[in-house]
C-alpha positions, 0 to 999 in steps of 0.5 A: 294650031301650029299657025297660032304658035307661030306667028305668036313666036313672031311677034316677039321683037328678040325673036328672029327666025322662027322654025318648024321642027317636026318629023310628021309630014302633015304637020310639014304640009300645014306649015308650007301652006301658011308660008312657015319654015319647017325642018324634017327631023329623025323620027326617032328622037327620044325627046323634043330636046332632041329634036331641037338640037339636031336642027339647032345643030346646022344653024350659027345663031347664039340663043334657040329658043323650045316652044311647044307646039301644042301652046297656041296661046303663047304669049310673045311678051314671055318670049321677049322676057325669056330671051331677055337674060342672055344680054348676060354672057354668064347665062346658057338657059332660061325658063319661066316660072309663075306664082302658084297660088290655089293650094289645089295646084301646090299639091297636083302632081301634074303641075311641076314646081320650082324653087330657086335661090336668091339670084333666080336660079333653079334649084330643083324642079319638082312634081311634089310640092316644094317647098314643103311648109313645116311650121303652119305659122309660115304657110304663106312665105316664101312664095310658091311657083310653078313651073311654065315650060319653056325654055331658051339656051345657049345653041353651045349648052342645048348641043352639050345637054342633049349629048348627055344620058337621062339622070336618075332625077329626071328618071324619077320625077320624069322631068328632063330639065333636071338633067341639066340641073344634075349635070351643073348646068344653071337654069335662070328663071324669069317669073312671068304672069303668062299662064301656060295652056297646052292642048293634050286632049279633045277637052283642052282644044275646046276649052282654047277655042273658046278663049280665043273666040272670046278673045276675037270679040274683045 
């Protein structure tokens, strides 16, 4: 599986350098036997953020893109649309959102929500459904969107993010992005018609493979 977001990650024409981190030697020995390069971190990091940073710590390049290496589908062109923003020096993190459209997902506290203002920047981040329709008449605006975890940063703010104490949203709603929110550091948004599939369970790994195997046939 990490073979799959690797050379994913590679394929993007704004990524340049593509890093293992992990603290499991397995997962080390599995990314020396494809020819990946891979950085033994801490154990004892208390998220991926984390994790990122102390890598990302020892390196001089401008923008660290985070992906998740339970997401063997992860879509290069999202990649190049995420890292695509810092051609602007005002911008220090970017994530992806997606339009949400079954009523089902709008109201699954497993899928986070985000509403943004006018420039495409978060507002809040939300596991409830936001925004919250009060007059039915407009059920169908503004858009919905749901939130796709990945994210890319500035080096500079990733080191300053992850040097700062849980706040009490992300305690609540259990979402770490809104650290940055409460902090004022400004998440940009880019919309995107990748859909995030992350592999948390046996159910999750068979239902990947066999869209991967139908893809192979197409």
């Amino acid at each position: 599986m990490i073979e799959h977001v690797y050379r994913r990650a590679q394929e993007s024409p704004l990524v340049t350098r593509v890093i293992v981190a992990t603290d499991h030697a397995d997962i080390a020995d599995a990314v020396g036997r494809f020819g990946g390069e891979v950085r033994m971190t801490r154990a004892d990091h208390a998220t991926g953020t984390d994790r990122l940073a102390e890598v990302a710590a020892t390196l001089t390049c401008d923008v660290v893109v985070n992906v998740q290496g339970d997401e063997p589908l992860i879509d290069p062109r999202a990649l190049t649309d995420l890292v695509a923003p810092f051609s602007d020096p005002a911008i220090v993190m970017t994530t992806l959102c997606r339009r949400l459209e079954s009523a089902d997902d709008f109201t699954n506290p497993n899928i986070v929500k985000v509403v943004t203002d006018r420039a495409g920047f978060a507002l809040y981040f939300s596991r409830a459904p936001i925004p919250c329709t009060r007059d039915a008449q407009n059920a169908g605006w503004p858009p919905r969107y749901r939130h796709v975890g990945v994210y890319a940063y500035r080096r500079t703010a990733l080191l300053v993010l992850a040097g700062l104490e849980p706040t009490p949203l992300e305690r609540t709603e259990m979402l770490e992005q809104l650290r940055a929110l409460e902090h004022g550091i400004r998440i940009k948004t880019v919309e995107t018609s990748y859909d995030s599939i992350g592999v948390d369970t046996p159910a999750d790994l068979e239902h990947v493979r066999r869209l991967m195997a139908a893809s192979a046939t197409h």
